[in-house]
C-alpha positions in Angstrom: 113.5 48.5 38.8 110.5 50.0 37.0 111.2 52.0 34.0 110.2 55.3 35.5 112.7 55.0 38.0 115.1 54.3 35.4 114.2 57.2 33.7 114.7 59.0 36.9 118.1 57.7 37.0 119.1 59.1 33.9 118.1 62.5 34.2 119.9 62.4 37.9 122.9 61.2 35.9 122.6 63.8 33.5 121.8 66.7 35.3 125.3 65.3 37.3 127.1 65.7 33.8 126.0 69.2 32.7 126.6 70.5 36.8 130.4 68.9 36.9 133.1 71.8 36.7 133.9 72.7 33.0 137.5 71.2 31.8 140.2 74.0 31.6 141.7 73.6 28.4 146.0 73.3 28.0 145.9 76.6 25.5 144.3 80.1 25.1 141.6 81.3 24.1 137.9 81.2 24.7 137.0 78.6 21.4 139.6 76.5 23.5 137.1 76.5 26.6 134.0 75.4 24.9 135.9 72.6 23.2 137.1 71.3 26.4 134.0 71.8 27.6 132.5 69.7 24.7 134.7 67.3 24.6 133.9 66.3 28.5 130.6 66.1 27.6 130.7 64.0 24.7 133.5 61.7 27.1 131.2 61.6 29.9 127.8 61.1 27.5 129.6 58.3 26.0 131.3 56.3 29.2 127.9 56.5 30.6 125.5 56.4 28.8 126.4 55.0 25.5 125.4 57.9 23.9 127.1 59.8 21.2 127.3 63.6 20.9 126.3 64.5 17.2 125.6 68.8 17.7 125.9 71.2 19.7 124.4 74.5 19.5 126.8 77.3 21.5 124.5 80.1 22.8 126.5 83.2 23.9 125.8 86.8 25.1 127.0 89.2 22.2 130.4 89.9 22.9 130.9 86.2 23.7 129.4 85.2 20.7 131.3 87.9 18.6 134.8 87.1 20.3 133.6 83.1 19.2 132.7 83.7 15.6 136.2 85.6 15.2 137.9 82.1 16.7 135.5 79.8 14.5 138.3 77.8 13.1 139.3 76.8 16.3 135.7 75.4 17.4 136.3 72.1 16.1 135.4 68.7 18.0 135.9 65.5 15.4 132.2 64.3 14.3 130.2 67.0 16.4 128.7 69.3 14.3 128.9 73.1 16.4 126.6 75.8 16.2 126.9 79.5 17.0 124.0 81.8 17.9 122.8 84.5 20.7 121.8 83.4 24.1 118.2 84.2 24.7 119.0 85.4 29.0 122.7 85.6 29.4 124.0 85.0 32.7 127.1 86.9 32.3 129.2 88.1 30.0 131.2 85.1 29.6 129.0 82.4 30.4 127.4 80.5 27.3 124.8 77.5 27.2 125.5 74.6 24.9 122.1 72.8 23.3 123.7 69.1 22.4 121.6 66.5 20.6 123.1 62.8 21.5 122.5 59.8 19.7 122.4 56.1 20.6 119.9 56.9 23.6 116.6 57.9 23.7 116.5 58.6 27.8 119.5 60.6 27.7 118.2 62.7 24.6 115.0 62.9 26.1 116.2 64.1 29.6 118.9 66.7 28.2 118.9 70.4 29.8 121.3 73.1 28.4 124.9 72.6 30.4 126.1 75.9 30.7 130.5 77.0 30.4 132.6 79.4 30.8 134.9 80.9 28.3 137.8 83.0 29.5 141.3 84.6 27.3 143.1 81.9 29.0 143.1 79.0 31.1 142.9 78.9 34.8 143.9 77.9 38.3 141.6 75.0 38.9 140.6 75.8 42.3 139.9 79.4 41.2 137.4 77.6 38.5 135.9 75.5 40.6 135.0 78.0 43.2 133.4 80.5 41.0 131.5 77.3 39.4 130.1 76.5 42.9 129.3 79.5 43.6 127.7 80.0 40.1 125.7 76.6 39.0 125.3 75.0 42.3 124.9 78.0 44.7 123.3 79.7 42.0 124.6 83.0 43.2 124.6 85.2 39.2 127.6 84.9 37.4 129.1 88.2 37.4 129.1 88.0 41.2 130.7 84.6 41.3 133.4 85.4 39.5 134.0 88.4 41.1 133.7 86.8 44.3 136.0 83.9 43.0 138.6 86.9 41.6 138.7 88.1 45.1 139.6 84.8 47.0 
């Protein structure tokens, strides 16, 4: 295999990671969703790729963001350093983006694109989730319709 097509492996495999349904966390709060969320990713990045998650940057529409900053001493992931700040385009109002830097690989770091969550007052019905998540990153139908879509199923 040449190396471009193992570079084109890795970003397949990548983009694979950020697309899989978020993890619904075991408590409340939406600091407890972007954990989970982070801590799949660092699972995944490291089980297949070898590659450790080092800092992840948390972009949020404003109330998002303001709900996160008030739970700040909840967003806490052992040895990944975690960064708040505005998204640039929200999708909706609680959808955020999270910017991670990886170490240990330099295809994986190179091929990164944001993987986006959701953050919710508490955790879910699974299938719930991974409807609206269908219908949200993979469907790409906007966010505030996919959930209310989802809601109404």
């Amino acid at each position: 295999m040449d190396t471009n097509s193992s570079r084109l492996d890795v970003l397949r495999e990548l983009s694979a990671v950020a697309n899989a349904v978020p993890a619904i966390p075991a408590t409340d709060g939406e600091a407890a969703w972007v954990v989970a969320r982070i801590e799949q990713l660092r699972d995944r990045y490291r089980e297949q790729f070898g590659a450790t998650l080092t800092e992840v940057g948390v972009l949020a529409p404003p109330a998002l963001l303001a709900t996160l900053t008030s739970q700040q001493d909840q967003l806490v992931v052992d040895g990944i350093d975690i960064m708040l700040g505005d998204a640039p385009d929200p999708e909706g109002d609680d959808v955020y983006l999270l910017m991670v830097e990886l170490a240990d690989n330099p295809y994986a770091s190179s091929g990164l694109r944001p993987a986006a969550g959701i953050a919710l007052p508490q955790p879910c019905d699974p299938s719930h989730l991974e409807l609206r998540w269908t219908l949200q990153e993979i469907d790409r139908m906007p966010a505030d319709q996919a959930r209310a879509a989802a809601d109404r199923l």
